[in-house]
C-alpha positions in Angstrom: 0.0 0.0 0.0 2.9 2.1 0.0 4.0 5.1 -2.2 6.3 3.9 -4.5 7.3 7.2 -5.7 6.8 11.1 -4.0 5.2 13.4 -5.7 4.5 17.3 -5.3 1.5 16.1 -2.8 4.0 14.5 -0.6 5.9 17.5 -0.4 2.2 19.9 0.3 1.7 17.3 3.0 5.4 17.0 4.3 5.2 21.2 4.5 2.0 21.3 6.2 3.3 18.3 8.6 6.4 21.0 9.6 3.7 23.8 9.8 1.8 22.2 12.8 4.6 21.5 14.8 5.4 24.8 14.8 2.3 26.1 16.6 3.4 26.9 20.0 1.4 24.3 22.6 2.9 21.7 20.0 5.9 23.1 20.3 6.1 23.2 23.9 4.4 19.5 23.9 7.4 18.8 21.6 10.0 19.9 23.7 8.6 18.5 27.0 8.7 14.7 25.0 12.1 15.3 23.8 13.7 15.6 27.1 11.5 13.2 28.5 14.0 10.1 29.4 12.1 7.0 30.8 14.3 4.8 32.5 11.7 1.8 33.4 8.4 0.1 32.2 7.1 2.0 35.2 8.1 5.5 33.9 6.4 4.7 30.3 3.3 3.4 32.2 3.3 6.8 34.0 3.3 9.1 31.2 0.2 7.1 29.8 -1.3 8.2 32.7 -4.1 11.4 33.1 -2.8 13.0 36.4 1.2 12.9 34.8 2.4 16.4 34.2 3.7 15.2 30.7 0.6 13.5 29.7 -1.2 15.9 28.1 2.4 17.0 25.8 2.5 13.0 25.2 -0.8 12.3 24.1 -0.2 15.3 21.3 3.0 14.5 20.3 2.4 10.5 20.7 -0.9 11.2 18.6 0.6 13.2 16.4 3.6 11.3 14.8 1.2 8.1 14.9 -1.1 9.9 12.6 1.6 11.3 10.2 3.2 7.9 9.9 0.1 6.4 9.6 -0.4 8.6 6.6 3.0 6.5 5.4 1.2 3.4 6.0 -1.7 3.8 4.4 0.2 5.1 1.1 -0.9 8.5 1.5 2.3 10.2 1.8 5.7 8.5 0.7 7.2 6.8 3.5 11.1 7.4 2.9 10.1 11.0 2.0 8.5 11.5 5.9 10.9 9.6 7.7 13.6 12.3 6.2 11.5 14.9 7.7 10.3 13.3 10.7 12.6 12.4 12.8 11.2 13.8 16.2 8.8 10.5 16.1 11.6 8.0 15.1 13.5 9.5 18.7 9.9 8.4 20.6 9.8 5.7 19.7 13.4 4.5 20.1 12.4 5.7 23.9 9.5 3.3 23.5 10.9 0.4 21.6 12.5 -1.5 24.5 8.9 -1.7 26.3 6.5 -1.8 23.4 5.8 -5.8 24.0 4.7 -5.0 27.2 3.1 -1.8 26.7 1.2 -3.7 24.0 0.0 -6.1 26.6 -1.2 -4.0 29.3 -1.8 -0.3 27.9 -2.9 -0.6 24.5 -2.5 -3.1 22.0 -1.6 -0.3 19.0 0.5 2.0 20.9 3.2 2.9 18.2 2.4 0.3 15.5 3.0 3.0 12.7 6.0 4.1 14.1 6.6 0.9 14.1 5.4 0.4 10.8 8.0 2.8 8.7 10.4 1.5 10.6 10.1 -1.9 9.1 9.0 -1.0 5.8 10.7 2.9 5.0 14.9 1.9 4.0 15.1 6.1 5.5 13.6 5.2 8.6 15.8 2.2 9.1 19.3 3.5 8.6 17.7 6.7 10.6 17.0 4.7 13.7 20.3 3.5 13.8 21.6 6.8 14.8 18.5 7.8 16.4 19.1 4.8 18.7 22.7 6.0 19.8 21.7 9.4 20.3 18.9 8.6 23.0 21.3 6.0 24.5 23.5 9.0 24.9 20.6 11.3 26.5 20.2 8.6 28.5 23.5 7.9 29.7 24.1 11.8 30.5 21.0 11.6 32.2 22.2 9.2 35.1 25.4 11.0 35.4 
């Protein structure tokens, strides 16, 4: 179902993409995610939760990047094309990735599953997760010195 090739849509949809993150509560939900570092199942579980003081910034952001992948996985937008220009999400869910079988069991059975999704499937999101990967590794390491 995929795009095989991007087109000048890809690129109105990729622009209007960058346009809402720059509005300024998603901006701000943005930048509380970012330097959100969960160190345990527990801390994940947390953020899920209503009375968190992140979980209204990681419902938008979470909600966000699932829907703008989704758009990948459904062949609305080209994959390879969003996972150059959305990166943000690939770094959530590397935060994610080591609790997602668990998360799946007891939160929610589809939390992440088209992040998930272009990672698989998009060749871009692939060698991009590789570095994304080190990077939060090294956010997290900095964060328990």
């Amino acid at each position: 179902m995929a795009k095989k090739k991007p087109d000048h849509r890809d690129a109105d949809l990729v622009l209007k993409l960058y346009e809402l993150r720059r509005e300024n509560v998603m901006r701000a939900s943005r930048a509380s995610i970012v330097q959100w570092l969960p160190r345990s199942f527990e801390d994940v579980v947390a953020i899920t939760q209503p009375s968190h003081t992140h979980n209204v910034a990681w419902r938008q952001v979470s909600s966000y990047w699932e829907m703008a992948y989704g758009f990948a996985r459904h062949g609305i937008v080209h994959a390879d094309l969003l996972a150059e220009n959305g990166v943000e999400g690939l770094i959530l869910y590397a935060k994610l990735e080591p609790h997602l079988p668990r998360l799946r069991k007891e939160v929610s059975p589809t939390i992440l599953q088209n992040a998930e999704w272009l990672v698989r499937k998009s060749p871009v999101a692939k060698k991009r997760m590789e570095l994304v990967r080190r990077r939060v590794a090294t956010m997290m390491a900095a964060a328990k010195a």
